[in-house]
N, C-alpha and C positions, 0 to 999 in steps of 0.2 A: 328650916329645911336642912336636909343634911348636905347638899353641897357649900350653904353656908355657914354650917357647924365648921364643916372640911376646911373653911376659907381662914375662918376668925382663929381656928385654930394652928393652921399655919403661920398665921402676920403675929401669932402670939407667940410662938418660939421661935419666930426668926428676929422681935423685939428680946427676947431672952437673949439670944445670941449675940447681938448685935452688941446690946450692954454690955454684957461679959465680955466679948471684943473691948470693946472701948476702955472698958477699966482694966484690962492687961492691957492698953498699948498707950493709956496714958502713965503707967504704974512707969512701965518699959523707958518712956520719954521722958520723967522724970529722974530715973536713974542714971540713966545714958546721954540725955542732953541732947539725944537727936532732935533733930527739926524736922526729920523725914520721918519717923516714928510721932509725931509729936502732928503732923497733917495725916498719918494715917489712923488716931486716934478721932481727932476731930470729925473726918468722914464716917468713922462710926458708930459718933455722936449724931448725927446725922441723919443716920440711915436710921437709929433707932428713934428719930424723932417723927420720921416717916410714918416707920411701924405704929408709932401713937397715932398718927392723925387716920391712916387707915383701920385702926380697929376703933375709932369716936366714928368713922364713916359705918363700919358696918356695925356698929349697936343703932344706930341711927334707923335705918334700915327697917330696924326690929320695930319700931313706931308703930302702935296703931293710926289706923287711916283717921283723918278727923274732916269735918264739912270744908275746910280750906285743901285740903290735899285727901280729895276721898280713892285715889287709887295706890296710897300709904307714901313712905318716903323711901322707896328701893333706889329710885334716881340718885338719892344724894351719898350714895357711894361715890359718882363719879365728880362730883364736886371735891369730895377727899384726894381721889387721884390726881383728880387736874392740878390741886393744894399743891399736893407732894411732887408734881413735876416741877413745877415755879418754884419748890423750893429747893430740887435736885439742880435746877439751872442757876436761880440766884446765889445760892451757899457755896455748891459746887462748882459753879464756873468763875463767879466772883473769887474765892479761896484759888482757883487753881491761874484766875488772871494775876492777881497779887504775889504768888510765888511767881509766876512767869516775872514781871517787876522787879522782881528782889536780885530775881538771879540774872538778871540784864543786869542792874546798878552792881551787881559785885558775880560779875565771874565766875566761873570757875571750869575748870578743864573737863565737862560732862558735855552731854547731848541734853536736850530740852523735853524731857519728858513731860513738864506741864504743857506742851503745846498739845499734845495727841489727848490727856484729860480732858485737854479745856474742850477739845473735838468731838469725844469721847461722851463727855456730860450734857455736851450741847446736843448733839445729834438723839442721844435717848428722851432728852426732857420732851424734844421737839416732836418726837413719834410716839411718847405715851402723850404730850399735849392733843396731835390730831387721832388718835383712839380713843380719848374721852369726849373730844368733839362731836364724834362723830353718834356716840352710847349719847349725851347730853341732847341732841336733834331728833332722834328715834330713833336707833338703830334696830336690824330686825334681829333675830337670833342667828347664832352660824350657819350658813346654808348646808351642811351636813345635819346639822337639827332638822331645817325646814322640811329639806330632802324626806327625812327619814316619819314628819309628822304627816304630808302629802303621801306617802308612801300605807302610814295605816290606816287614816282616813280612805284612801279608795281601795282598800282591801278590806273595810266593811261591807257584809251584806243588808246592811241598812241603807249604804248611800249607792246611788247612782251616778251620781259625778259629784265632784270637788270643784265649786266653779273660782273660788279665791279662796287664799288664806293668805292670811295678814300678820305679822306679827312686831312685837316693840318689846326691847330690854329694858326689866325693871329692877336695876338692881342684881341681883342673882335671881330674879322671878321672872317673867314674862308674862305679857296679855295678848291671847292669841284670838285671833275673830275667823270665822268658818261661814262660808255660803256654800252649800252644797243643795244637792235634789236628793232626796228619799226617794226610796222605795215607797210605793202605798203601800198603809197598812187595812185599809177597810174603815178605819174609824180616827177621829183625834184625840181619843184615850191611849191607841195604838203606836201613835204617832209619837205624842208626847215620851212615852215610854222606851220607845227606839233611841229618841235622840238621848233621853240620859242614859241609858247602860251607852253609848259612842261617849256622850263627857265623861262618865266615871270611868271608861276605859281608857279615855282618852290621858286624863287627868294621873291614874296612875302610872301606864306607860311613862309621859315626862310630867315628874314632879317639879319641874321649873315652872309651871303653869300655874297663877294665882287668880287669873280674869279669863276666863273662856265665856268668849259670846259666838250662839249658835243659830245662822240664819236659814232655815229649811226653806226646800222649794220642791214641791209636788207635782209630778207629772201630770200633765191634763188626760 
């Protein structure tokens, strides 16, 4: 889909970047002999080893569905993110607990800038760790999505009411489930045919939708 063309292609020049960063600031540390140029190389290092593990998450993604995992592997993006947060807080907090060490055993006339990183590293791992907690249990789409999918669902003159909708992040895809009542149509040739011009309009409207399940319910 193209918001995860949009995606894969972002984590792939921000891994360009990232490198090319790294190798001017280790080039830099090298010449210069800083040890502050020399930890801001290493982070990254880091960041671009991120960028790998999330663009292995979203090829991953691409997987056809197979009889052990038949609704495909969109989930295991967030296995990569959750990765890359334990490894923003291990590398990152560990590195910036070690500087904090160094500069306690030897001095010197500055402020403690590793204490606010360590703060810094900790508090983001912690808040992308419970957003992928939360994608990994079901989460539903943004409720501006929901909003907006409840919103053309009862502005068909197909349905009569919208009695649930349901929805679960897969990935950059979603599986959304519909209980609505129709309209009668006279027949269930009728019927049938109602409900799919609603999924294929439905479907192009938000192309996040990979699973649409549709439960009619007809007026007595």
């Amino acid at each position: 889909m193209a918001g995860q063309a949009d995606s894969l292609k972002s984590v792939r020049f921000a891994l360009f970047a990232n490198t090319a960063i790294a190798i001017a600031k280790g080039v830099a540390a090298l010449l210069t002999g800083s040890g502050a140029m020399l930890a801001e190389a290493i982070h990254s290092v880091a960041d671009a080893g991120n960028q790998l593990l999330l663009i292995l998450g979203l090829r991953q993604t691409k997987k056809a569905p197979t009889d052990d995992h038949p609704l495909g592997f969109g989930k295991s993006i967030y296995f990569w993110s959750f990765l890359v947060a334990v490894i923003l807080f291990s590398l990152g907090g560990m590195f910036s607990l070690y500087e904090g060490v160094h500069k306690l055993t030897n001095p010197e006339p500055l402020r403690y800038p590793w204490v606010a990183i360590f703060v810094l590293v900790f508090v983001i791992a912690v808040f992308v760790a419970v957003e992928v907690k939360e994608l990994l249990i079901g989460q539903s789409v943004e409720p501006a999505t929901l909003d907006k999918m409840r919103e053309f669902l009862s502005g068909r003159s197909e349905i009569r009411e919208v009695f649930s909708l349901l929805t679960m992040q897969f990935g950059p895809d979603a599986m959304v489930a519909v209980k609505a009542r129709m309209v009668p149509t006279g027949s269930e040739r009728n019927m049938i045919a109602a409900i799919d011009r609603v999924e294929r309009d439905f479907r192009t409207r938000f192309p996040i939708i990979s699973w649409l399940f549709f439960e009619p319910d007809v007026e007595d």
